[in-house]
LUMMAR-462834 format. One line per field, with one value per residue (C-alpha): residue number from 1; residue in one letter; x, y, z. Coordinates in steps of 0.05 Angstrom, whole numbers, plus 5000, padded with zeros to 4 digits. Each point is the difference from the previous one (the first is absolute). Layout:
N
k <- c(NUM ...) .
r <- c(a ...) .
px <- c(X ...) .
py <- c(Y ...) .
pz <- c(Z ...) .
This chain:
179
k <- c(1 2 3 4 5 6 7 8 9 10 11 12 13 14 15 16 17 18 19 20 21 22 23 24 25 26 27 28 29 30 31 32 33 34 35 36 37 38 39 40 41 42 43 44 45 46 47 48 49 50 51 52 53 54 55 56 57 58 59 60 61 62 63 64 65 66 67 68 69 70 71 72 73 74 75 76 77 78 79 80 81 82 83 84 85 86 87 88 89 90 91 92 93 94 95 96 97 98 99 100 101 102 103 104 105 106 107 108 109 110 111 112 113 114 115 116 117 118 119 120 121 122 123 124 125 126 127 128 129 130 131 132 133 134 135 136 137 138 139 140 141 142 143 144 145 146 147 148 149 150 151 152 153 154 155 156 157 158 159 160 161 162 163 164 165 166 167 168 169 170 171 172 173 174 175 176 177 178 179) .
r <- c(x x x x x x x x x x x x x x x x x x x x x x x x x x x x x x x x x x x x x x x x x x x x x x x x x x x x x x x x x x x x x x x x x x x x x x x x x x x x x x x x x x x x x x x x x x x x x x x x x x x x x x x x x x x x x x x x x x x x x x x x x x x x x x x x x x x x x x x x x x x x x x x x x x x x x x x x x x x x x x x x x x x x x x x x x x x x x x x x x x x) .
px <- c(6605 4964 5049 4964 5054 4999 5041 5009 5058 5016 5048 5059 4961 4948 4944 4957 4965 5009 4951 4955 5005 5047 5043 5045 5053 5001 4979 5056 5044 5032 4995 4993 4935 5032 5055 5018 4942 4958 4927 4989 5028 4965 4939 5001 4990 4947 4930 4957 5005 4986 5009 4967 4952 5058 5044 4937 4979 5060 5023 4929 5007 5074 4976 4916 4997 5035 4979 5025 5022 4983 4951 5012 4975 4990 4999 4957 4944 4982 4955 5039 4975 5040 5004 4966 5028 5053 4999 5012 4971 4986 4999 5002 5016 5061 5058 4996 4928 5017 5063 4980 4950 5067 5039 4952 4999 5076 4997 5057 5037 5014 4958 5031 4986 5009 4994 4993 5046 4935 4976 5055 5011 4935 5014 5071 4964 4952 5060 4979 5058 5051 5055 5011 5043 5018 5046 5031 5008 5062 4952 4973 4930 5004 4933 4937 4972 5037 5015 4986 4968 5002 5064 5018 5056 5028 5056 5036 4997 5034 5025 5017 5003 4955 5011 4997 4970 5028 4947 5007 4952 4980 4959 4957 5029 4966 4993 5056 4973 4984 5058) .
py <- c(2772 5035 4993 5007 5050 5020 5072 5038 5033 4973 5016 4957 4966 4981 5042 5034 5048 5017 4985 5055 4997 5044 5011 5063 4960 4986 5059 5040 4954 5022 4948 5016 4980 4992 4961 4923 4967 5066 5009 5036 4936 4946 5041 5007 4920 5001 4984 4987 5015 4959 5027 4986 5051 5030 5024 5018 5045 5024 5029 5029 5030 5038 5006 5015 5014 4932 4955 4944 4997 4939 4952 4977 4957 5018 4929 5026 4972 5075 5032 5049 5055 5013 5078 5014 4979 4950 4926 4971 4936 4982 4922 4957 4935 4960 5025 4936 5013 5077 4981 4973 5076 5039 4972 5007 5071 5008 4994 4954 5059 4980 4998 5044 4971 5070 4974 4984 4946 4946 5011 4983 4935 4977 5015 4959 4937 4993 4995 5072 5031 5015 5056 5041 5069 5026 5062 4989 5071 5011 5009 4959 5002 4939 4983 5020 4968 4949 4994 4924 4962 4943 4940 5018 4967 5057 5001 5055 5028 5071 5046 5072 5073 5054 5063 4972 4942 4922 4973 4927 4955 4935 4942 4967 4928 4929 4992 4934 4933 4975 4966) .
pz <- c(8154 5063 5065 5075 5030 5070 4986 5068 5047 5066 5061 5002 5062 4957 5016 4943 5045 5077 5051 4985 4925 4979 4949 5024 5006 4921 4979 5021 4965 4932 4934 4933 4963 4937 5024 5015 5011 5013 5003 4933 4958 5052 4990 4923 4996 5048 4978 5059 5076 5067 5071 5068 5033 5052 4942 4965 5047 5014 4931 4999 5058 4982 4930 5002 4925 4984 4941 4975 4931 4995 5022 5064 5059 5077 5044 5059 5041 5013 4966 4964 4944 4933 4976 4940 4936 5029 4979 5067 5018 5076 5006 5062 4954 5007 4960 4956 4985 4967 4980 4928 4979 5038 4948 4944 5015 5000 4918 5000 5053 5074 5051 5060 5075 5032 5074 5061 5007 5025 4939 4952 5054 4975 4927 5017 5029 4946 4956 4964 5008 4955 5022 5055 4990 5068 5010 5071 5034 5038 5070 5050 5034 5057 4981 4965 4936 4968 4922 4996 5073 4960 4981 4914 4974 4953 4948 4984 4932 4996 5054 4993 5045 4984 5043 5072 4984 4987 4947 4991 4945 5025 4971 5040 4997 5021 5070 5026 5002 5063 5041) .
């Protein structure tokens, strides 16, 4: 059964990216992509991709001859060019109204929500998503972009260390009834 996972790193202040968007901070940090909960197992289950147009940008802009493997969504109100041969699909549609062909193109895989956090909050309130894998980096930023601006109730499902990094599993559980 395709899962909606929200698979990303954070600081242990709960920032995905600093102010200006970047990612040193993780980057210099060692974990193991084979190991618990790494990104060569999460990505072997992964059959289709959705991010917004910041981290779109930015992985083209640190990686210019990036494609996805994949097919793969950009939300964006920009207008915004794919490279040759990559099945990327600029939308400006609500979440809920992709979500159904995102899935169909997963294959029965996951669908991946690779970030920013505003995004996956959208995918949360429509109820579209599933998981979210976050490894917690032992750092704090006091600010910049943060991994979820939105209220998700969350159960935990598995927790383990890989390298630096605390991964923990969570499913996304039903929001509390009103008081």
């Amino acid at each position: 059964m395709t899962r909606t996972v929200y698979y990303t790193a954070t600081s242990l202040d709960g920032f995905i990216a600093t102010a200006d968007h970047s990612l040193d901070w993780l980057l210099s940090r060692e974990n193991d992509a084979d190991g618990p909960m790494g990104y060569t197992g999460f990505l072997a289950g992964v059959g289709a991709l959705a991010m917004g147009a910041t981290t779109y940008l930015w992985v083209r802009e640190h990686d210019p001859d990036w494609l996805p493997e994949r097919p793969a969504w950009v939300f964006t109100h920009r207008e915004l060019t794919a490279p040759p041969g990559a099945d990327l699909r600029f939308t400006a549609d609500d979440p809920a109204q992709v979500h159904a062909a995102m899935v169909a193109a997963a294959g029965g895989r996951d669908v991946w929500l690779v970030g920013g956090g505003d995004l996956v909050g959208q995918f949360a309130e429509r109820g579209l998503l599933d998981e979210v894998v976050v490894s917690i980096a032992p750092v704090t930023l006091g600010g910049g972009a943060p991994l979820l601006p939105r209220r998700v109730e969350l159960e935990v499902l598995e927790c383990a260390r890989n390298g630096e990094f605390v991964v923990v599993r969570y499913a996304v559980a039903p929001a509390p009834a009103p008081a």
